[in-house]
C-alpha positions in Angstrom: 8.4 2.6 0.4 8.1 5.2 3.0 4.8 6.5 1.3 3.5 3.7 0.4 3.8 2.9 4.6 2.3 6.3 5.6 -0.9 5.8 3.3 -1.4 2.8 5.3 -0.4 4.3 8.3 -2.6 7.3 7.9 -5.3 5.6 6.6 -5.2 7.0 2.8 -4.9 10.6 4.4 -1.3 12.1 3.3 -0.9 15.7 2.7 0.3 17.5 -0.7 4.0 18.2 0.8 4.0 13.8 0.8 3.0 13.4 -2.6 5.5 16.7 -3.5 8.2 14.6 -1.6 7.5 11.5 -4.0 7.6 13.7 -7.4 10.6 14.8 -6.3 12.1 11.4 -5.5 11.3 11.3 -10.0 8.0 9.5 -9.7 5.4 10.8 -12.1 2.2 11.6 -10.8 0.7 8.2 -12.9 3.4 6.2 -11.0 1.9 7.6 -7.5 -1.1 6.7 -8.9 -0.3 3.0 -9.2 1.3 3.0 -5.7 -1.5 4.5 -4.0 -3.7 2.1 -6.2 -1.2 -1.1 -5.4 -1.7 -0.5 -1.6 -5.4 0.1 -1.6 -5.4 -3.5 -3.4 -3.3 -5.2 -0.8 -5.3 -3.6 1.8 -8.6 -5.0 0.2 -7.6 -8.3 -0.8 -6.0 -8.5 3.1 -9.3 -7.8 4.4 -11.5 -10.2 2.1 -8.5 -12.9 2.8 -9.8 -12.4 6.5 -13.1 -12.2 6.6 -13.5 -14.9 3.9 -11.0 -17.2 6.1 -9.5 -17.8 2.8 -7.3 -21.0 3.3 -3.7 -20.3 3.0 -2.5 -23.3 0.6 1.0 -21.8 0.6 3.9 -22.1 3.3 3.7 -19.1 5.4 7.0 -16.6 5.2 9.2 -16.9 8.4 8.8 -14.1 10.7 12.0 -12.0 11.0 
């Protein structure tokens, strides 16, 4: 999770030692693939949502 929050945080723009730090947590480097892929999505789809005004036909989630 904490990778998948600084390639949002830093824009896309993590260094070798961050993806290192992931392979060594046991993911593969197709399984960083799919996270970096899986947050670029959500990112996307966020920003359509928006500028679309998509309507929200769903309850929204409480705020914690």
């Amino acid at each position: 999770l904490s990778f998948a929050r600084k390639l949002v945080d830093q824009r896309g723009r993590v260094t070798d030692a961050d993806v290192d730090h992931v392979r060594r947590a046991g993911y593969s480097d197709g399984e960083i693939n799919e996270i970096v892929a899986n947050v670029a999505l959500s990112i996307f789809t966020n920003y359509f949502n928006h500028g679309a005004e998509t309507e929200i036909d769903f309850p929204t989630a409480p705020n914690p």
